[in-house]
C-alpha positions as CSV (number, residue, x, y, z in Angstrom):
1,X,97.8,93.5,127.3
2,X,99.3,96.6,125.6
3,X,97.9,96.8,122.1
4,X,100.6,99.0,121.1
5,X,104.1,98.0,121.3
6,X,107.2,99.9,121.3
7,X,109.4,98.8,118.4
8,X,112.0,101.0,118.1
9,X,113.0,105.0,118.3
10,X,114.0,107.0,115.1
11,X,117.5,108.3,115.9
12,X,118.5,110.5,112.6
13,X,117.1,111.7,108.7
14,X,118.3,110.3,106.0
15,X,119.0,112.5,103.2
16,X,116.7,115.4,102.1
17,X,114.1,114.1,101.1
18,X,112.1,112.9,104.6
19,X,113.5,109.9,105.1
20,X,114.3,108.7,108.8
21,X,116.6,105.9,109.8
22,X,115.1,103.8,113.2
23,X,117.0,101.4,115.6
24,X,115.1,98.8,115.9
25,X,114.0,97.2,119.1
26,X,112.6,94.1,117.8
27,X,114.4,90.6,117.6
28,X,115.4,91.5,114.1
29,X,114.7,94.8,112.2
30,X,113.0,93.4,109.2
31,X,110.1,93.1,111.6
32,X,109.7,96.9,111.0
33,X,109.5,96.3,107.4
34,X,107.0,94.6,107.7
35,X,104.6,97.3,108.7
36,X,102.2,98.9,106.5
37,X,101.5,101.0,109.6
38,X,103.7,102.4,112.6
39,X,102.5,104.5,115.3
40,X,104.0,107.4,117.4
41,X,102.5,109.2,120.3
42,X,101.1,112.7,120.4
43,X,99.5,113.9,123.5
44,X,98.8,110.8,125.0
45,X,97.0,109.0,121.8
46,X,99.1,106.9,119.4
47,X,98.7,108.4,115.9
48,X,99.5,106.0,112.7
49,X,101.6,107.0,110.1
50,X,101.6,105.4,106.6
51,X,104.4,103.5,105.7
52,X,105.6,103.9,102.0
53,X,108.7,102.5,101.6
54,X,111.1,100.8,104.5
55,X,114.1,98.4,103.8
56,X,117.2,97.7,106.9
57,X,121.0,98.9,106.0
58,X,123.9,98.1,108.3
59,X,121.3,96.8,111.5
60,X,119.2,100.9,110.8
61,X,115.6,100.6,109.3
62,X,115.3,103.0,106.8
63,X,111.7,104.7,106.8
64,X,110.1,106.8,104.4
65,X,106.8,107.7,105.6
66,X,103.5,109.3,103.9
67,X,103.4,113.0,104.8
68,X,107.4,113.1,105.5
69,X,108.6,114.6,102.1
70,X,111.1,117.0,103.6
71,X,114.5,117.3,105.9
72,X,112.5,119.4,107.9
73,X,109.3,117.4,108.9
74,X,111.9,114.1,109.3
75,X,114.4,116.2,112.0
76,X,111.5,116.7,113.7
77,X,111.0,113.4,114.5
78,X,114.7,112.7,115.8
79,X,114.3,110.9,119.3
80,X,110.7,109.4,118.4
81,X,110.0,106.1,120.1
82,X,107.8,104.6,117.2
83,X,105.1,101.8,118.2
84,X,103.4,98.7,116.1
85,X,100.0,97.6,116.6
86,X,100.4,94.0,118.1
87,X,97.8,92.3,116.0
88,X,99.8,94.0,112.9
89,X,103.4,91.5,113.9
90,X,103.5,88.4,112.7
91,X,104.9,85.7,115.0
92,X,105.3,82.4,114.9
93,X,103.3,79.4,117.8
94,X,104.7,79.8,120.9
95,X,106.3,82.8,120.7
96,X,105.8,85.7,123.1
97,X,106.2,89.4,123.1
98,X,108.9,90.6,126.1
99,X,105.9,93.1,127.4
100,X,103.6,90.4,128.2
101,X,106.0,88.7,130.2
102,X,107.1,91.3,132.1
103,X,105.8,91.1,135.2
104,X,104.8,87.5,135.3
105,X,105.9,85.3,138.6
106,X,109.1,83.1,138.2
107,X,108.9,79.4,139.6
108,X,111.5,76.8,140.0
């Protein structure tokens, strides 16, 4: 099992002062919100970044991350898959992630 799932890609900024707006990839975005934590990869290790403030507006989660405090640093991100640590989701019994399922055999 993957310890680190993808949960969405940041896809624009949002205003000028670091924020980024996400698509989420997960049943629903809240699930972002959630986070105190999200990842991103950087030469081939996944890197955590600080999650101050994070709310969802029109289906986009809206980050604002620690060390993001300008346009600049938050353009740079544009196209970053972002990652959660799967102990760090809370699901409910019973339910399964897609990635651990993927794979599996099919009977009938």
């Amino acid at each position: 099992m993957e310890k680190y799932l993808e949960i969405g890609k940041i896809v624009n900024t949002h205003g000028f002062r670091g924020d980024v707006k996400a698509q989420s990839w997960c049943d629903y975005p809240e699930v972002i919100t959630e986070l105190d934590v999200i990842y991103r990869k950087a030469g081939g290790n996944y890197v955590g970044i600080k999650v101050q403030k994070a709310s969802v507006h029109k289906e986009m989660v809206l980050l604002k991350l620690e060390g993001i405090d300008d346009f600049d640093k938050a353009n740079a991100l544009r196209e970053e898959v972002i990652y959660a640590d799967r102990d760090d989701i809370v699901r409910e019994d019973g339910s399964f992630f897609i990635a651990d399922l993927i794979g599996l055999n099919v009977t009938d």
